[in-house]
C-alpha positions as protocol buffer text, in pm:
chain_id: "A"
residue {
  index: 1
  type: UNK
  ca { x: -2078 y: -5127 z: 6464 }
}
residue {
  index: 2
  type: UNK
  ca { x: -2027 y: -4811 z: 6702 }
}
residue {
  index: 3
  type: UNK
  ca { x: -1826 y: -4530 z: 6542 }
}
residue {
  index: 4
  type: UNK
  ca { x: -1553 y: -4384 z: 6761 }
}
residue {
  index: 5
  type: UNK
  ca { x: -1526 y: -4049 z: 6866 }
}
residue {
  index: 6
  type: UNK
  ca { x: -1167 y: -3863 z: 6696 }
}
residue {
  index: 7
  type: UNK
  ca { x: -972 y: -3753 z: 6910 }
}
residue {
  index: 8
  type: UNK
  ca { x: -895 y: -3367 z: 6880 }
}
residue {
  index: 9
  type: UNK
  ca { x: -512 y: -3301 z: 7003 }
}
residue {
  index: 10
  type: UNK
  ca { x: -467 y: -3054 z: 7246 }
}
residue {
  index: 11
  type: UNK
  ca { x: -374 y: -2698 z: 7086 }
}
residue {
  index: 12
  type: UNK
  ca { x: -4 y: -2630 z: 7195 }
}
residue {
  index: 13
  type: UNK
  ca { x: 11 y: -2322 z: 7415 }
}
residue {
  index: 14
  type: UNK
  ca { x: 311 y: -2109 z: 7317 }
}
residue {
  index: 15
  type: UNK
  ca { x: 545 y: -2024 z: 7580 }
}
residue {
  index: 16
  type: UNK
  ca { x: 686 y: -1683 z: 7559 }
}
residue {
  index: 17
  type: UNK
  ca { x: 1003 y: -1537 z: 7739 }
}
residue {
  index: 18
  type: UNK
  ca { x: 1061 y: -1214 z: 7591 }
}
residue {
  index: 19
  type: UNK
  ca { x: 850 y: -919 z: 7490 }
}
residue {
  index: 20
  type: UNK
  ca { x: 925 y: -646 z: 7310 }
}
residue {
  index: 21
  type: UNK
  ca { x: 804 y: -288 z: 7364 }
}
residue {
  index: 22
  type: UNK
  ca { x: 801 y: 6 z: 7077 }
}
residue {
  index: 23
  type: UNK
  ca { x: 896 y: 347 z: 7318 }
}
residue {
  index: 24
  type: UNK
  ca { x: 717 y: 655 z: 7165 }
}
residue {
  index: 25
  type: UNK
  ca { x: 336 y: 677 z: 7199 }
}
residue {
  index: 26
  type: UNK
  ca { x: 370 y: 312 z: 7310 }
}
residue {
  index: 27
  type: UNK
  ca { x: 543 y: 349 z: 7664 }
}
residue {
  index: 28
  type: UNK
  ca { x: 608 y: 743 z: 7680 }
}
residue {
  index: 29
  type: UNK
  ca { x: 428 y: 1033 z: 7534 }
}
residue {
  index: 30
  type: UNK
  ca { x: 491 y: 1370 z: 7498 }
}
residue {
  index: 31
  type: UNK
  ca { x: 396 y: 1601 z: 7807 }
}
residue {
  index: 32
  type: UNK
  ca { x: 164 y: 1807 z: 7792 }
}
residue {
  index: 33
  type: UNK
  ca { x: 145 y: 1748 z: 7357 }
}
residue {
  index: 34
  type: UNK
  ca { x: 388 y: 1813 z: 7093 }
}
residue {
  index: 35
  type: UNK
  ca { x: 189 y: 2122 z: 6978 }
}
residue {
  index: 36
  type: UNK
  ca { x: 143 y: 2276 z: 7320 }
}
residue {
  index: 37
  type: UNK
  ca { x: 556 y: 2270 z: 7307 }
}
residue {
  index: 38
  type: UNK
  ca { x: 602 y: 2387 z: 7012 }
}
residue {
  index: 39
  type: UNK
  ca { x: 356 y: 2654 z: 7082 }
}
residue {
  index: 40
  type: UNK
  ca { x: 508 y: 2722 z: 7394 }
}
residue {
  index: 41
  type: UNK
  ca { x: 892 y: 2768 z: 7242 }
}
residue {
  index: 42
  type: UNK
  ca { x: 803 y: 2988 z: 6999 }
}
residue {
  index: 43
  type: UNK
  ca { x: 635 y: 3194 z: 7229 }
}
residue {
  index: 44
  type: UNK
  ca { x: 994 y: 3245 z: 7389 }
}
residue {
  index: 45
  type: UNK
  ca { x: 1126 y: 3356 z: 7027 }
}
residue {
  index: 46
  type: UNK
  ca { x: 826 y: 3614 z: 6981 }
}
residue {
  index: 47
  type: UNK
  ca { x: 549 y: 3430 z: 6779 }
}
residue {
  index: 48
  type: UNK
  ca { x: 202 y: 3376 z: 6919 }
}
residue {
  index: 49
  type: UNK
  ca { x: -4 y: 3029 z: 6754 }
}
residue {
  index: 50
  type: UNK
  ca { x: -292 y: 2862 z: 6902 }
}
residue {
  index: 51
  type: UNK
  ca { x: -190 y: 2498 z: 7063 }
}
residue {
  index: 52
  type: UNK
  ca { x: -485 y: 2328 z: 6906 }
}
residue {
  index: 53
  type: UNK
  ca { x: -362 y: 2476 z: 6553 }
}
residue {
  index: 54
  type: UNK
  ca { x: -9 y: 2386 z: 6629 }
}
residue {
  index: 55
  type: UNK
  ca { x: -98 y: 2016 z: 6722 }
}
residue {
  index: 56
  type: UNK
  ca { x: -386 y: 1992 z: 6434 }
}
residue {
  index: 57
  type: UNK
  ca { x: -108 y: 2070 z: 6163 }
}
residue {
  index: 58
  type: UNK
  ca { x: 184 y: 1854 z: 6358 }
}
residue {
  index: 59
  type: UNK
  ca { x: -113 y: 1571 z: 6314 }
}
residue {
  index: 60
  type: UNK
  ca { x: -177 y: 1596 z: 5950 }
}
residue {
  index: 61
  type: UNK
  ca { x: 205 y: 1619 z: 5928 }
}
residue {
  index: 62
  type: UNK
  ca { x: 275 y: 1331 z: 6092 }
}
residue {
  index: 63
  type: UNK
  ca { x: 39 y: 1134 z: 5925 }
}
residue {
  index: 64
  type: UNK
  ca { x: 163 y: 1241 z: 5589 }
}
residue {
  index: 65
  type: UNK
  ca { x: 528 y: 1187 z: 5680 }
}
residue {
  index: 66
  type: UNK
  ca { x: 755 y: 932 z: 5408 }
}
residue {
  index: 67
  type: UNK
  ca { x: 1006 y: 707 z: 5486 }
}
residue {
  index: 68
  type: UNK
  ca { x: 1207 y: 612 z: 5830 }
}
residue {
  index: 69
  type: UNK
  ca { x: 1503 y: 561 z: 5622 }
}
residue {
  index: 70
  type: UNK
  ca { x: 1673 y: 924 z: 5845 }
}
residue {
  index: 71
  type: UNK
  ca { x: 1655 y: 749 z: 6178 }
}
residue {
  index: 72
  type: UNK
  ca { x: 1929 y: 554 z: 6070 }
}
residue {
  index: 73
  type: UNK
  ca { x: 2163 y: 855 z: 6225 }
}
residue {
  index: 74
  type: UNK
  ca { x: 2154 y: 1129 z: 6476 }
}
residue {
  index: 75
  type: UNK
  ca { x: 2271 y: 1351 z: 6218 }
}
residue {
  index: 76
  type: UNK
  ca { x: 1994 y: 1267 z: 5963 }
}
residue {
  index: 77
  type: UNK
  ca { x: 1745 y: 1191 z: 6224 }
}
residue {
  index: 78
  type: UNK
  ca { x: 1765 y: 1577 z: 6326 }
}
residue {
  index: 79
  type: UNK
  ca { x: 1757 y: 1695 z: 5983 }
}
residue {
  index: 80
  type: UNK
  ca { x: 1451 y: 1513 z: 5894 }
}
residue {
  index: 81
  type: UNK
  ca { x: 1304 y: 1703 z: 6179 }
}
residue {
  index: 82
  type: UNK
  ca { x: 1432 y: 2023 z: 6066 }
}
residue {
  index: 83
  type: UNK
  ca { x: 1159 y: 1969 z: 5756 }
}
residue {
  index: 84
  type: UNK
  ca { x: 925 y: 1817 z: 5976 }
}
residue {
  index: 85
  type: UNK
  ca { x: 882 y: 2104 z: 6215 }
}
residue {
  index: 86
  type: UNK
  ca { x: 937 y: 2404 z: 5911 }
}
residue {
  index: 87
  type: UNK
  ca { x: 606 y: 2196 z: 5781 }
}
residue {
  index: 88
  type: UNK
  ca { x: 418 y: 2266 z: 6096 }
}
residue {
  index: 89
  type: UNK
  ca { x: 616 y: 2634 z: 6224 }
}
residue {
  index: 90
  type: UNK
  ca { x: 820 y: 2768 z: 5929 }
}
residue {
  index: 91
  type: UNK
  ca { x: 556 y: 2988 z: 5782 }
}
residue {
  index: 92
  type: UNK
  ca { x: 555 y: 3157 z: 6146 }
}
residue {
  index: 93
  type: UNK
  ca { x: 930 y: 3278 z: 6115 }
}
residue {
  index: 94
  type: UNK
  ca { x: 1182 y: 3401 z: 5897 }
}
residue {
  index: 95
  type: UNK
  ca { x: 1466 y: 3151 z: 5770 }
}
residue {
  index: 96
  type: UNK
  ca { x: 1762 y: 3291 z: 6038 }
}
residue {
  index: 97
  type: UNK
  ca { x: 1474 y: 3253 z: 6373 }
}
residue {
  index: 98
  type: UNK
  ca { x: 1345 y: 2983 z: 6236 }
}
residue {
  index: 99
  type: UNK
  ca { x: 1726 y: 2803 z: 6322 }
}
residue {
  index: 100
  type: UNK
  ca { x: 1715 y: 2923 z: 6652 }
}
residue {
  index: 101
  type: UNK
  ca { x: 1387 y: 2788 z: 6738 }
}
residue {
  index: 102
  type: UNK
  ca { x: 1459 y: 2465 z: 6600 }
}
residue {
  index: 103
  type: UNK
  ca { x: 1753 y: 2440 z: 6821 }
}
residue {
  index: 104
  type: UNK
  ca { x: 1590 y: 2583 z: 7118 }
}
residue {
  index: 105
  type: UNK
  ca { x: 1273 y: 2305 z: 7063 }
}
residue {
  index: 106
  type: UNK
  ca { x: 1525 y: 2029 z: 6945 }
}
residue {
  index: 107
  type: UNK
  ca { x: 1710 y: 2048 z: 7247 }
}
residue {
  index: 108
  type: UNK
  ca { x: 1382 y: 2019 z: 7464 }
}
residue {
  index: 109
  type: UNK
  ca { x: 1275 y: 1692 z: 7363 }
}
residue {
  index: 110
  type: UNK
  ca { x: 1580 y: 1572 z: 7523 }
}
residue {
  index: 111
  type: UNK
  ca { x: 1472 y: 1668 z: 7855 }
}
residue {
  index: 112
  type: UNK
  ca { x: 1229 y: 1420 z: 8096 }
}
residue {
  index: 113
  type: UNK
  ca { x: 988 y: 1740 z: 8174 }
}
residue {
  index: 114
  type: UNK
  ca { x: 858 y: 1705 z: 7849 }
}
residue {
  index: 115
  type: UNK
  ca { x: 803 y: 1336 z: 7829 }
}
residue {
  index: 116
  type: UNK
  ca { x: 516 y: 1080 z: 8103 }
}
residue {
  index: 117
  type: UNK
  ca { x: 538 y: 764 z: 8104 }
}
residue {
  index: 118
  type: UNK
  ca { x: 174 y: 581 z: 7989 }
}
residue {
  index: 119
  type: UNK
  ca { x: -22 y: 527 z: 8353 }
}
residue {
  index: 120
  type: UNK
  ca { x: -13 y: 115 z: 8252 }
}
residue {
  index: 121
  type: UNK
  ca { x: 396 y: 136 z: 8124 }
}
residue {
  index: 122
  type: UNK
  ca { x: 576 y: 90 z: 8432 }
}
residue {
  index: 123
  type: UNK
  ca { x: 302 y: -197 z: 8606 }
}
residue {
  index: 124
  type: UNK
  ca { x: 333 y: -379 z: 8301 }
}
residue {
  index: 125
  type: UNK
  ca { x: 724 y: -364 z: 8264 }
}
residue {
  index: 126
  type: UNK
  ca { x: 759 y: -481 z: 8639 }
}
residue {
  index: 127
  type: UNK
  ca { x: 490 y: -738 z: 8615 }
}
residue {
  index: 128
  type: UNK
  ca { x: 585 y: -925 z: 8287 }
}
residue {
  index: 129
  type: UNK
  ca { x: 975 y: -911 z: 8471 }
}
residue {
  index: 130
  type: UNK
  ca { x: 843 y: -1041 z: 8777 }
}
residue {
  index: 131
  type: UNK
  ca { x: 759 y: -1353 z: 8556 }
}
residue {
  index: 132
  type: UNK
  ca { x: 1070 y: -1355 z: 8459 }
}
residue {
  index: 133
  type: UNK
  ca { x: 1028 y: -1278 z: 8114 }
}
residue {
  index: 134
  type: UNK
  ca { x: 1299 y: -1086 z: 7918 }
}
residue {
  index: 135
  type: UNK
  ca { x: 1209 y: -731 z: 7914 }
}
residue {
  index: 136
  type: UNK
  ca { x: 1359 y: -519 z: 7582 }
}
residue {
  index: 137
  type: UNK
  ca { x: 1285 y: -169 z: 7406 }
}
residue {
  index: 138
  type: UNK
  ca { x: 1285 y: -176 z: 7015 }
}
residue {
  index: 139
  type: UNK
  ca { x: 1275 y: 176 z: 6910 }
}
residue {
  index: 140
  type: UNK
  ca { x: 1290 y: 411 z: 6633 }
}
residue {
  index: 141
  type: UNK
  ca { x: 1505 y: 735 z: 6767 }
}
residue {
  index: 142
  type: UNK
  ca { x: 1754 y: 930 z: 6758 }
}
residue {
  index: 143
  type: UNK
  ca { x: 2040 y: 822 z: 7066 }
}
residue {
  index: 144
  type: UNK
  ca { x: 1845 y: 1104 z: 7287 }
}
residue {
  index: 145
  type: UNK
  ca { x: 1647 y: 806 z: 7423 }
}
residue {
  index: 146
  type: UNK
  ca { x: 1905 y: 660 z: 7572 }
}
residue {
  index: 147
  type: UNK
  ca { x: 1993 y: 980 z: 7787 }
}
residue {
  index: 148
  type: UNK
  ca { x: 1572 y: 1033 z: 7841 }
}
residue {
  index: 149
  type: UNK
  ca { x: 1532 y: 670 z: 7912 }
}
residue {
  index: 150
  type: UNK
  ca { x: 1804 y: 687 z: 8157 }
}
residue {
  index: 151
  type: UNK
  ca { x: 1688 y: 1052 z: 8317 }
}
residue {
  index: 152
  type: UNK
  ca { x: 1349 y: 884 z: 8374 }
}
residue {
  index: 153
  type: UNK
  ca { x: 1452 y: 582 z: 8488 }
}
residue {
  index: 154
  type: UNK
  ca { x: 1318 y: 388 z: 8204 }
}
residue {
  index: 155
  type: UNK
  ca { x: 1638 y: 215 z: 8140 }
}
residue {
  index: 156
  type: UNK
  ca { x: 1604 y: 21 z: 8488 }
}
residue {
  index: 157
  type: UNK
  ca { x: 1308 y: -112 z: 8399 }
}
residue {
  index: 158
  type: UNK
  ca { x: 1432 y: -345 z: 8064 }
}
residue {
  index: 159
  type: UNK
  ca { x: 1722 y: -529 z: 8026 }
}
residue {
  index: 160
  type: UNK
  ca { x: 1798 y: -337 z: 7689 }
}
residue {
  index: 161
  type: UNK
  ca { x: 1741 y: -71 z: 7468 }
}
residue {
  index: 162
  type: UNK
  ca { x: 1807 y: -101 z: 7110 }
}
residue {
  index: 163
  type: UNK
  ca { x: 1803 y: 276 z: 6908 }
}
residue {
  index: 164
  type: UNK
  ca { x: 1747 y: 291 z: 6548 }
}
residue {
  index: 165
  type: UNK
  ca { x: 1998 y: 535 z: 6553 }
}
residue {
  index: 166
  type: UNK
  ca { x: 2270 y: 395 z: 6723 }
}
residue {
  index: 167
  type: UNK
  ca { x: 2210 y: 63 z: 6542 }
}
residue {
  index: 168
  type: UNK
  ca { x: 2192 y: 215 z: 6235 }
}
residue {
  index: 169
  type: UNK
  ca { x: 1876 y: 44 z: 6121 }
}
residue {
  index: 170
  type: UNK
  ca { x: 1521 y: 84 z: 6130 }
}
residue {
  index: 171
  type: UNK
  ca { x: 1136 y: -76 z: 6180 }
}
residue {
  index: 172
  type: UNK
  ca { x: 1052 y: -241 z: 6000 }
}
residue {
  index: 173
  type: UNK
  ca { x: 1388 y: -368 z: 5929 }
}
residue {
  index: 174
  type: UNK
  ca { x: 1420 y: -745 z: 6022 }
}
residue {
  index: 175
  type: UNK
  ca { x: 1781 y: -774 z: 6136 }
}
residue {
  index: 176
  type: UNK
  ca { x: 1657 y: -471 z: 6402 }
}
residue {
  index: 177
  type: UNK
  ca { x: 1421 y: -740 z: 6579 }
}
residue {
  index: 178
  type: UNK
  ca { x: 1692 y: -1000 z: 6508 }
}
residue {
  index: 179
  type: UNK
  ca { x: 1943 y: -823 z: 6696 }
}
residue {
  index: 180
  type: UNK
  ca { x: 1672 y: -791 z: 6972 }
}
residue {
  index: 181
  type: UNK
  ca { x: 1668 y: -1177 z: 7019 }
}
residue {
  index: 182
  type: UNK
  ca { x: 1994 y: -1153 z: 7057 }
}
residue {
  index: 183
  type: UNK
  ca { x: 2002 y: -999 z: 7329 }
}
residue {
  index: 184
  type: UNK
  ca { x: 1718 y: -1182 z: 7514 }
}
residue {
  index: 185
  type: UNK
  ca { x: 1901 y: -1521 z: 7384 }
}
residue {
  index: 186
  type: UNK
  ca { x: 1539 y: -1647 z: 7274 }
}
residue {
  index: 187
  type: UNK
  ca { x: 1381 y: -1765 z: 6961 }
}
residue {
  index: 188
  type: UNK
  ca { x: 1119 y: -1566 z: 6671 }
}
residue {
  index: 189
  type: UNK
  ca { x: 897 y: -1791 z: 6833 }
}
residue {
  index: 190
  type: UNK
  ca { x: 891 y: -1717 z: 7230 }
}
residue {
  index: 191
  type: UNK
  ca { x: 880 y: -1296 z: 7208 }
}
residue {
  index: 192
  type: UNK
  ca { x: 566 y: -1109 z: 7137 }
}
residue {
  index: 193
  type: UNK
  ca { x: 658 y: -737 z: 6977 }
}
residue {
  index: 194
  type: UNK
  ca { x: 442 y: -439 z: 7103 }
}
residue {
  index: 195
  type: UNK
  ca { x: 386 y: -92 z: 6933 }
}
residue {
  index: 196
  type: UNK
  ca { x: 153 y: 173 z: 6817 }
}
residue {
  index: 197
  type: UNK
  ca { x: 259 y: 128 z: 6430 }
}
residue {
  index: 198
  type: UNK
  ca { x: 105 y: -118 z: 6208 }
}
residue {
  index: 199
  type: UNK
  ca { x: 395 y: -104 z: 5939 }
}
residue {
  index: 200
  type: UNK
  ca { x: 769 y: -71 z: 6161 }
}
residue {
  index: 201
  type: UNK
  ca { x: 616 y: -232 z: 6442 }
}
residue {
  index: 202
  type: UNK
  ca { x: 321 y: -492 z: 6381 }
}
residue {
  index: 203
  type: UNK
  ca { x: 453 y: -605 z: 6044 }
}
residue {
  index: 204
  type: UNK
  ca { x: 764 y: -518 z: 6096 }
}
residue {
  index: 205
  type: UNK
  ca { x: 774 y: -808 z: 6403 }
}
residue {
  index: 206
  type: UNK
  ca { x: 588 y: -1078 z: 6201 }
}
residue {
  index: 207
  type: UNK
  ca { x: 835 y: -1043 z: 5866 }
}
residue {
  index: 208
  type: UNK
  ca { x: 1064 y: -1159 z: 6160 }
}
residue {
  index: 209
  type: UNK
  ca { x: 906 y: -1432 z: 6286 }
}
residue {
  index: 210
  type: UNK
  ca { x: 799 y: -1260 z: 6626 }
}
residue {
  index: 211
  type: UNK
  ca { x: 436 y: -1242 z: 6773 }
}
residue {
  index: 212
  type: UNK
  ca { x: 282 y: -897 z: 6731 }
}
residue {
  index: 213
  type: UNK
  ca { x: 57 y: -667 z: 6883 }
}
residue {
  index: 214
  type: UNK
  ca { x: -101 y: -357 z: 6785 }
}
residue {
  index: 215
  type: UNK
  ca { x: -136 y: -85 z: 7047 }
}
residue {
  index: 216
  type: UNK
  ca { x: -393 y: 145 z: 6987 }
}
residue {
  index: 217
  type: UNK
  ca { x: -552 y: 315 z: 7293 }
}
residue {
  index: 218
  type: UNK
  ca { x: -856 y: 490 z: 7073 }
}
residue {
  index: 219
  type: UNK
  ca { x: -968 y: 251 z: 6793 }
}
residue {
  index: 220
  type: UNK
  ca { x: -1022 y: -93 z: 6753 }
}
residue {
  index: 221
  type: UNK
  ca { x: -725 y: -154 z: 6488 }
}
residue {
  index: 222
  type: UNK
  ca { x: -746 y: -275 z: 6121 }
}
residue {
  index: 223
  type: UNK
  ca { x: -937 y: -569 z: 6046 }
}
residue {
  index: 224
  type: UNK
  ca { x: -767 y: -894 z: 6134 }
}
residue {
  index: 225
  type: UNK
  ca { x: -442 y: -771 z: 6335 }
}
residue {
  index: 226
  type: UNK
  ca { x: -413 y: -809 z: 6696 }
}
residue {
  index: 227
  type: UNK
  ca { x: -485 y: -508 z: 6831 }
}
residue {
  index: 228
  type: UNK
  ca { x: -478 y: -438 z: 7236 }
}
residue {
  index: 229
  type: UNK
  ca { x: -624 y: -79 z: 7410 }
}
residue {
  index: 230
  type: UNK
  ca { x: -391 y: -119 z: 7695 }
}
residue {
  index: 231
  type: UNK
  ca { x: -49 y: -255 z: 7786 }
}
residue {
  index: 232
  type: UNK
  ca { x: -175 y: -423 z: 8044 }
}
residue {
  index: 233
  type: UNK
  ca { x: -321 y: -701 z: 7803 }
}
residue {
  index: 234
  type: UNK
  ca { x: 3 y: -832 z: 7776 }
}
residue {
  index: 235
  type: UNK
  ca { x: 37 y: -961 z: 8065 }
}
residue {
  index: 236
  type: UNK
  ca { x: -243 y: -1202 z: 8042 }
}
residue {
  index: 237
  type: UNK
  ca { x: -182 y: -1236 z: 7650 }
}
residue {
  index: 238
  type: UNK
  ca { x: 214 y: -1403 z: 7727 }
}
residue {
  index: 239
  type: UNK
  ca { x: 18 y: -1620 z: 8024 }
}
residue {
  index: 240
  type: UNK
  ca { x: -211 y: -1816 z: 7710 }
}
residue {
  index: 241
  type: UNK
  ca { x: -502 y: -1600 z: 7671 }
}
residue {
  index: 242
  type: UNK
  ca { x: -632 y: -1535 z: 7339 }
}
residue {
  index: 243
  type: UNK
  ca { x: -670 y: -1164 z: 7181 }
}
residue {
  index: 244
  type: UNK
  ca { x: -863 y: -1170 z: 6898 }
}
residue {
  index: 245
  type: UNK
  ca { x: -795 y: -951 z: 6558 }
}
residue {
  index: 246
  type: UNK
  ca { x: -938 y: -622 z: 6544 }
}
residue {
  index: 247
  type: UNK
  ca { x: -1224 y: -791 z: 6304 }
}
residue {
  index: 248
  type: UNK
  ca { x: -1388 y: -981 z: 6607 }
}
residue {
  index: 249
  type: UNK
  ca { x: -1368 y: -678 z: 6898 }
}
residue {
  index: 250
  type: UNK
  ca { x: -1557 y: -413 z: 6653 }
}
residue {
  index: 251
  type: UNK
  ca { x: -1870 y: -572 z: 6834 }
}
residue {
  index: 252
  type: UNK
  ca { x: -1795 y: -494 z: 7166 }
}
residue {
  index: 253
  type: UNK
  ca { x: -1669 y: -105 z: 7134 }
}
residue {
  index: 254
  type: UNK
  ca { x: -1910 y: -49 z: 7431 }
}
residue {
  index: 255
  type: UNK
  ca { x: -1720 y: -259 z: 7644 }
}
residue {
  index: 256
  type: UNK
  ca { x: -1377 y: -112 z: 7568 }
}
């Protein structure tokens, strides 16, 4: 009696339509770095600090930063910055010029001379809508991204733009990414989410239901999340090929 081979089933490939994209650090960055206009600006209002001080302490700043609960609001969005940016400036000026910098430097992140788009944004963008996929922007901001995305012609590029702000809620709130299916009329299932943080954006996707991706251009991620270097992964990632968790590409660094 011959035993018969089993039959393994084909795996199912999953057909995505949509992708999501995160929009600071993940598509734009700021030009040429946050500390060199900070530095810069308070230059203008008489104070003198090294750039690679002024980003060092934005850095550890950043890092250390709680909650996301004030981009729920311009108003409390730019009030949350106040603190942010006395953390990294205030000892450099007295309380009354320390409110006219702010204003001066708030008002500058507005404009598109201080913001590039990534090198792989706009390829990827135009190549995943030449597929015909549905092409959004998931973001935690204030509504100044809609003007910047607009002023840099960012806006042409996706068929929507959802703003913590103007929504009123925030990565990694679920009903944020729910809202974004909404607009691309397509299930948790068939849209991949991509962005630079692993709690509003990687985690934040998956408590949805949505694929997820990890962007980190310098490292090869945590240990067991999908992590990608470049944005241009995507586009073969939504055509069926496989990224592997950050646990499996530590061995290849060299090749990165």
């Amino acid at each position: 009696m011959t035993s018969r081979s089993r039959r393994v089933p084909p795996v199912k490939k999953t057909v995505f339509r949509a992708v999501f994209f995160d929009a600071g650090n993940t598509l734009v960055r700021a030009h040429p770095s946050v500390g060199h206009i900070y530095a810069h600006t308070a230059r203008r209002h008489g104070v003198r600090v090294p750039v690679e001080d002024v980003d060092r302490r934005f850095k550890e700043a950043w890092k250390n930063r709680h909650g996301v609960v004030y981009l729920k609001s311009d108003r409390t969005e730019k009030e949350w910055w106040r603190k942010m940016v006395r953390r990294v400036m205030g000892p450099h000026f007295s309380p009354a010029r320390f409110r006219t910098y702010f204003e001066d430097l708030y008002g500058l992140f507005a404009h598109p001379r201080h913001w590039r788009l990534f090198d792989d944004a706009l390829p990827t963008l135009r190549t995943l809508r030449a597929r015909g996929m549905k092409v959004g922007i998931v973001s935690n901001w204030d509504s100044r991204l809609v003007t910047l995305a607009q002023r840099i012609g960012l806006d042409k590029e996706v068929e929507f733009l959802l703003v913590s702000a103007v929504e009123g809620l925030v990565k990694p709130d679920r009903r944020l990414f729910e809202r974004a299916l909404d607009r691309a009329q397509v299930k948790p299932h068939e849209a991949v989410h991509v962005g630079d943080s692993l709690h509003e954006d990687y985690h934040g996707a998956r408590g949805a239901g949505l694929t997820a991706l990890l962007l980190d251009r310098h490292h090869p991620g945590p240990p067991g999340i999908k992590t990608i270097r470049s944005l241009t992964e995507i586009i073969s990632f939504t055509n069926g090929d496989m990224i592997h968790p950050a646990v499996s590409r530590t061995c290849s660094m060299k090749e990165c």
